[in-house]
N, C-alpha and C positions, 0 to 999 in steps of 0.2 A: 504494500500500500504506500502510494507517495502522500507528503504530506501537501496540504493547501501552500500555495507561492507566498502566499501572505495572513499572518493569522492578524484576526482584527485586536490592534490593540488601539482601544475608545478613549482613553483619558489619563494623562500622565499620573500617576497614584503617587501620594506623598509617602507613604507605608504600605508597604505589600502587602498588609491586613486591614487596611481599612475598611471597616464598612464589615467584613467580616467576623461572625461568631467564632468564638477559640475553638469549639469543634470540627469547624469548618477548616478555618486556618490551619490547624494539626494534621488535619486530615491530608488534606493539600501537601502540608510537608512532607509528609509520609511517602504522598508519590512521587514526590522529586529525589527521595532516595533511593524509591523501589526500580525493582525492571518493571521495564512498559508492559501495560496491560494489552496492547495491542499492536501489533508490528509499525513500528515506524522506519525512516531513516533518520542515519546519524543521531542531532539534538532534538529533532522532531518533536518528541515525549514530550523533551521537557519545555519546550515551547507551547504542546498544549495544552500541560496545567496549567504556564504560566497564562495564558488565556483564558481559563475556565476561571485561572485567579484574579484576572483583571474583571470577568465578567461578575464574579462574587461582590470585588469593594465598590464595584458602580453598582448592579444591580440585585444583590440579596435582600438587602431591604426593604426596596421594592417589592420586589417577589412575595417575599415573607407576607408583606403587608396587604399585598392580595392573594394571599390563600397558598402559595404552592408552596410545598414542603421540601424538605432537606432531597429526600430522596426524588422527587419530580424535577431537582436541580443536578443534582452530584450524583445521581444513582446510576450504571449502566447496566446493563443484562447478566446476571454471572456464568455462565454456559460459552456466549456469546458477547461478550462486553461491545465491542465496536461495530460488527453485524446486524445485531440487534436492534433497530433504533427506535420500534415500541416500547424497549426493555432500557431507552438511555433518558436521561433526565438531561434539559432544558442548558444548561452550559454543554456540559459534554456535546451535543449536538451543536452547538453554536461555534464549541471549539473545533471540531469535527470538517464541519462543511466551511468554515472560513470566512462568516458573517458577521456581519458587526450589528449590535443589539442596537435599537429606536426607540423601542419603547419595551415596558413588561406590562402585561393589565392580568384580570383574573381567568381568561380562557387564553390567551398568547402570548407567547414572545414575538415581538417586531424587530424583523431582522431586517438588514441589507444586503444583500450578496453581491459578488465585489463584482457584478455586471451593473449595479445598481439596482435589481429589481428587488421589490419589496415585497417578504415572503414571511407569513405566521407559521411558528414553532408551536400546535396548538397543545394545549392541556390535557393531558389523557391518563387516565387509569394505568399504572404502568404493568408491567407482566409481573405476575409473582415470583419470580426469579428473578427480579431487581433489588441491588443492594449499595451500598455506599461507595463509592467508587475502592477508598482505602482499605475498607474491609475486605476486599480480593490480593491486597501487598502479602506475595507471598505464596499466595496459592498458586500462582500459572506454571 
């Protein structure tokens, strides 16, 4: 799998944790020390936390504040983590496909995709085999 040419990074972050809960942020760290949960190249990986971490200190609490939880954020498929994208929570997808967030409401994410066009990441039930992303460090 190649990764995106460019992953969207939204807004210069004063603190790599801002905006996010210490659960979150741990969590995050966790995967920048683990191996990739899913085939990258090269720094790939750690390029896509580092975007799921940009997407957290802008947008989790947002998110939070319209309803979508931890897991409908950070959670991917555990079978299937990067395959899966029923089973992936709302950064992870954003990191994934290489869009830049517009907005968060309570059924979307509003994305840009780097053609410009403006695409909803919608709200969904995720599969029961979805789990926190970190909770997989370890097991592949």
């Amino acid at each position: 799998m190649r990764a995106a040419a460019a992953l969207p990074i939204e807004a210069e972050i004063d603190e790599r944790t801002a905006g996010i809960p210490d659960d979150i942020a741990g969590g995050l760290d966790r995967l920048t020390t683990s191996s990739p949960l899913w085939p990258f190249e090269g720094t790939a990986w750690l390029a896509g936390v580092e975007c799921v971490r940009t997407f957290g200190c802008r947008w989790d609490a947002r998110a939070r504040t319209a309803g979508w939880s931890a897991l409908e954020l950070y959670g991917p498929h555990r079978p299937a983590p990067c395959a899966n994208l029923t089973g992936m929570g709302g950064a992870f997808v954003v990191a994934r496909c290489g869009h830049y967030v517009v907005n968060v409401a309570a059924d979307a994410i509003q994305v840009r995709s780097p053609t410009g066009a403006i695409l909803q990441i919608y709200r969904c039930e995720l599969e029961a085999q979805s789990v926190l992303a970190w909770s997989l460090c370890g097991s592949r």
